[in-house]
C-alpha positions as CSV (number, residue, x, y, z in Angstrom):
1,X,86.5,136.1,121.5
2,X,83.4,137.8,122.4
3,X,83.1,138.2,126.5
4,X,80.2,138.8,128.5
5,X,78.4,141.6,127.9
6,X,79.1,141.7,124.7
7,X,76.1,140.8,122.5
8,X,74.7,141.9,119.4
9,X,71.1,141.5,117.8
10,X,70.8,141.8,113.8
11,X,67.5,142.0,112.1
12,X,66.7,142.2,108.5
13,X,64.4,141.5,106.2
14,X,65.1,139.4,102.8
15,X,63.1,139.2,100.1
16,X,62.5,135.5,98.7
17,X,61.4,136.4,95.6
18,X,64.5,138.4,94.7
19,X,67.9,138.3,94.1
20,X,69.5,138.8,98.2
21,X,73.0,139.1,99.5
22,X,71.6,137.7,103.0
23,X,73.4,134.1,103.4
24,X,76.5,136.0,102.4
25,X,75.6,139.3,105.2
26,X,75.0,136.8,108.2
27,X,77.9,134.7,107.5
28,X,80.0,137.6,107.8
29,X,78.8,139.4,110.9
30,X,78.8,135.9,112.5
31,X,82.4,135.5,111.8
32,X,82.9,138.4,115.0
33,X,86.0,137.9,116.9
34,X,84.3,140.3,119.6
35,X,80.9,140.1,119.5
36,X,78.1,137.3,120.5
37,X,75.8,138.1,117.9
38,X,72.1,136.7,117.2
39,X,70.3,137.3,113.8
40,X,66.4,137.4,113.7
41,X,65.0,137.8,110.1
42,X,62.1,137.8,108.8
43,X,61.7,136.4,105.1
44,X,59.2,138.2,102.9
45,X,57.6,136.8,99.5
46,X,56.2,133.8,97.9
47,X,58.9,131.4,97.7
48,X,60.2,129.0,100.7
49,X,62.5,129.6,102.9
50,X,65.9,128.7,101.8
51,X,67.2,126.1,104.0
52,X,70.8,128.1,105.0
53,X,68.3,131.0,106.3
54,X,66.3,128.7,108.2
55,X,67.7,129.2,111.4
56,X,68.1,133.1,111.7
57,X,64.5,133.1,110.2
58,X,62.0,134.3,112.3
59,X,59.0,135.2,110.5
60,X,57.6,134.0,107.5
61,X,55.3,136.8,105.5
62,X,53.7,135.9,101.9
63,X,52.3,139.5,101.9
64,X,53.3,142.6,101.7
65,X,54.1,144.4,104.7
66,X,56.3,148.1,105.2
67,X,59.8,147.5,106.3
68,X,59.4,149.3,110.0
69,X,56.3,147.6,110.5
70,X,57.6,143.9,110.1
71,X,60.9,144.8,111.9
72,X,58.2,146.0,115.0
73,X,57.0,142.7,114.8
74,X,60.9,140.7,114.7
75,X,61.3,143.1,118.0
76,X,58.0,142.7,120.1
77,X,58.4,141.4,123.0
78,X,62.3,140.6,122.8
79,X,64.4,141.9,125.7
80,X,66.6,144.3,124.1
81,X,68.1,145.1,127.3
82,X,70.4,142.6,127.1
83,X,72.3,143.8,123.9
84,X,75.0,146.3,123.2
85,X,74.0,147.3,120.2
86,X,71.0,146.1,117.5
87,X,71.8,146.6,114.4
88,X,69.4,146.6,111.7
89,X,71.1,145.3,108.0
90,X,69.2,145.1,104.6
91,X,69.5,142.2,102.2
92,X,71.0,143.7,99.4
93,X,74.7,144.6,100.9
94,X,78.2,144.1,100.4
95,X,80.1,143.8,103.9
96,X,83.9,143.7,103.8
97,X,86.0,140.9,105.5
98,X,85.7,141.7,110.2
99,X,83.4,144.6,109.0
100,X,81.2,143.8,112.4
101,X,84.5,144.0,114.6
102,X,86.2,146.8,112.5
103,X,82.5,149.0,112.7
104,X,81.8,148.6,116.2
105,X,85.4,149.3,117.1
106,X,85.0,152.9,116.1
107,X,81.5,153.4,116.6
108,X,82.9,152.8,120.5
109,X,86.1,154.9,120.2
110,X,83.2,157.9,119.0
111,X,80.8,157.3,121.1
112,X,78.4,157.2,118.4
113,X,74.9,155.9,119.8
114,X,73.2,156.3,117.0
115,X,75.5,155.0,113.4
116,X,75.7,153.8,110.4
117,X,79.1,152.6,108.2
118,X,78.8,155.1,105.0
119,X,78.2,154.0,101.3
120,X,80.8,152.7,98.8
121,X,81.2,155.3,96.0
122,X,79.9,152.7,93.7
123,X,76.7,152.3,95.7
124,X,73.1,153.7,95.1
125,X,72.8,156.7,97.1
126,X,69.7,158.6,98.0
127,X,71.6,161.7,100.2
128,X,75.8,162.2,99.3
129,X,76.0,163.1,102.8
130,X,76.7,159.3,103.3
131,X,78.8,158.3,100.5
132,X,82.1,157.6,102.4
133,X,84.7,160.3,102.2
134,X,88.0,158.9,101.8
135,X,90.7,159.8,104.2
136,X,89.0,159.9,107.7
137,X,87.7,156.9,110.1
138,X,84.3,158.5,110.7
139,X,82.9,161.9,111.3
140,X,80.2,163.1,114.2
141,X,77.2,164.1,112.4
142,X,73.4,165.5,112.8
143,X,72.0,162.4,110.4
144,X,72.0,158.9,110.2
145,X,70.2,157.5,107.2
146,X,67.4,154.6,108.2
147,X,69.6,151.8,106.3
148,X,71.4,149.4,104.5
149,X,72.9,149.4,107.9
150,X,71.8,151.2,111.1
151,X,73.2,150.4,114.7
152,X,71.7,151.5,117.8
153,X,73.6,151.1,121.1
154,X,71.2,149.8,123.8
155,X,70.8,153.9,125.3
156,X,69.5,154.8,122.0
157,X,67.4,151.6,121.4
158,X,65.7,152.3,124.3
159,X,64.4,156.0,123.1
160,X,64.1,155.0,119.1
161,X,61.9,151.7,119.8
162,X,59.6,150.9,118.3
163,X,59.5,152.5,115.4
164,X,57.1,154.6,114.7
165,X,54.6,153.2,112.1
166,X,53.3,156.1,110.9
167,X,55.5,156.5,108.7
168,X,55.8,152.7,107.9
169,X,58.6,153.0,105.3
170,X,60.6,154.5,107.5
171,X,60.8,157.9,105.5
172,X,61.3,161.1,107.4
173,X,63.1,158.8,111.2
174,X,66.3,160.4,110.1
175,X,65.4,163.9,110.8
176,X,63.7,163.4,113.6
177,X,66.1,160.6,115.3
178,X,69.1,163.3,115.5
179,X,66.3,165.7,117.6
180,X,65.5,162.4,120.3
181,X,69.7,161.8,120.5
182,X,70.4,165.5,121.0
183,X,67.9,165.9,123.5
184,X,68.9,162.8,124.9
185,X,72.6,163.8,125.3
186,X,73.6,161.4,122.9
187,X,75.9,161.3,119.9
188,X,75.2,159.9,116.2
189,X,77.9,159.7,113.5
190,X,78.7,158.2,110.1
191,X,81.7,155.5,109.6
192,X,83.8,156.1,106.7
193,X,86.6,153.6,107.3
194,X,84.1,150.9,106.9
195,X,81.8,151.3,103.8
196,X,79.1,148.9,102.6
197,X,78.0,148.4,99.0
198,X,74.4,149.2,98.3
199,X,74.5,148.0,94.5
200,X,72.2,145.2,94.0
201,X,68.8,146.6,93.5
202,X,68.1,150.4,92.7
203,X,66.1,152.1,96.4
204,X,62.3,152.3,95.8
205,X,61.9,149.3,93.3
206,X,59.6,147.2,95.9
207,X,56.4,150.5,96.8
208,X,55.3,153.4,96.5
209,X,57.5,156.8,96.5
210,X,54.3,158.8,96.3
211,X,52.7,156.8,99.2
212,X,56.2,157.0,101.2
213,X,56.9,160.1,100.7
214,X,53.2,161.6,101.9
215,X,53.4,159.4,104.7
216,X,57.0,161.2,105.6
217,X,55.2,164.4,105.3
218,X,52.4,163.7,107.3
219,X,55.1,162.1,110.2
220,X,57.3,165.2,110.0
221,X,54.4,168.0,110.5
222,X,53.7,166.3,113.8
223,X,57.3,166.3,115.2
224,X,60.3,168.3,115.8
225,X,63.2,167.5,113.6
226,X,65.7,168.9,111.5
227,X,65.6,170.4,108.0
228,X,68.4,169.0,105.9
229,X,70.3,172.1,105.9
230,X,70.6,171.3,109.6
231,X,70.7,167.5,109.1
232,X,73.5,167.4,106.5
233,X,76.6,169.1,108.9
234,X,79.7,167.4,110.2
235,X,79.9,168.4,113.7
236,X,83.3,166.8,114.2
237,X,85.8,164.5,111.7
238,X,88.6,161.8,112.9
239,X,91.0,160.5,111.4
């Protein structure tokens, strides 16, 4: 059972008007053996709110709005302090059976502030970097992508919120979030012994990748950050 101390926030987003794996995601990671956890969600599109999502549902938005900017507006105000870890998810996973207990599990035996579980080989992937790579439990890295699945423990919520809404989308975080943690002392890793499937609808379906991608370019010129030569290294593997 989850003790004190112990708690976990999820947000996400789900789409209303599309197909979603959301019922099926929050089920799961409230099944934890080890972990409190509390889902706000905001839904996003024409039709109602299904009635097994009415209770994590937070927000209700009939327009369209960048992801990073509506998951601002889930956060504002809410005490983060009092959570281990938030963990931001994306409605169009597969999460394996304990995934919440088996992720975190490592993720603590790593000391990974900053992580994210790696892709299923059968997944869409943007950067290979984070397909898993079979054979290790994780590996210490200078990159963590901004989703399906992002967890930040509370040190490193406290230096990568809010997110920036410059780049609204979210493009360009992950090569400036490993420059924040390292000054910051802290670690960021990838999970490989517990993948998530990222299969049901193909990245960049729902805007712009002109828009996003200026908008990443126009964020990145005003910050440090890494290139990804320097992103995409493995600073450290377990097994």
């Amino acid at each position: 059972m989850a003790s004190d101390g112990n708690n976990v926030l999820v947000a996400g987003i789900y789409l209303t008007d599309r197909a979603n794996t959301a019922a099926a995601t929050i089920a799961e990671l409230s099944r934890s053996r080890e972990w409190s956890v509390t889902h706000r969600w905001a839904a996003l599109g024409q039709q109602r709110t299904p009635a097994e999502l009415e209770r994590v549902t937070a927000a209700h938005v009939d327009v369209p709005v960048p992801k990073f900017v509506l998951l601002n507006r889930l956060l504002a105000g809410r005490n983060l302090s009092g959570y281990r870890f938030v963990v931001f998810a994306d409605d169009d996973i597969d999460v394996p059976p304990g995934f919440l207990d088996d992720y975190l599990r490592l993720v603590n035996r790593y000391d990974f502030a900053l992580s994210q579980p790696a892709r299923t080989h059968d997944s869409f992937i943007d950067h290979r970097f984070v397909e898993r790579l079979d054979g290790i439990d994780a590996r210490w890295t200078n990159f963590v992508e901004i989703g399906p699945v992002v967890a930040m423990r509370r040190d490193a919520a406290s230096i990568l919120l809010p997110f920036d809404e410059q780049s609204p989308m979210g493009w360009g975080y992950d090569f400036t979030w490993p420059r924040t943690m390292q000054d910051a002392g802290l670690r960021l890793g990838i999970v490989d012994a517990t993948p998530v499937r990222h299969s049901l609808r193909k990245p960049v379906t729902g805007y712009s990748w002109d828009t996003a991608n200026d908008q990443q370019q126009k964020y990145l010129a005003g910050r440090p950050h890494l290139s990804k030569l320097d992103a995409f290294r493995i600073l450290e593997s377990y097994a």
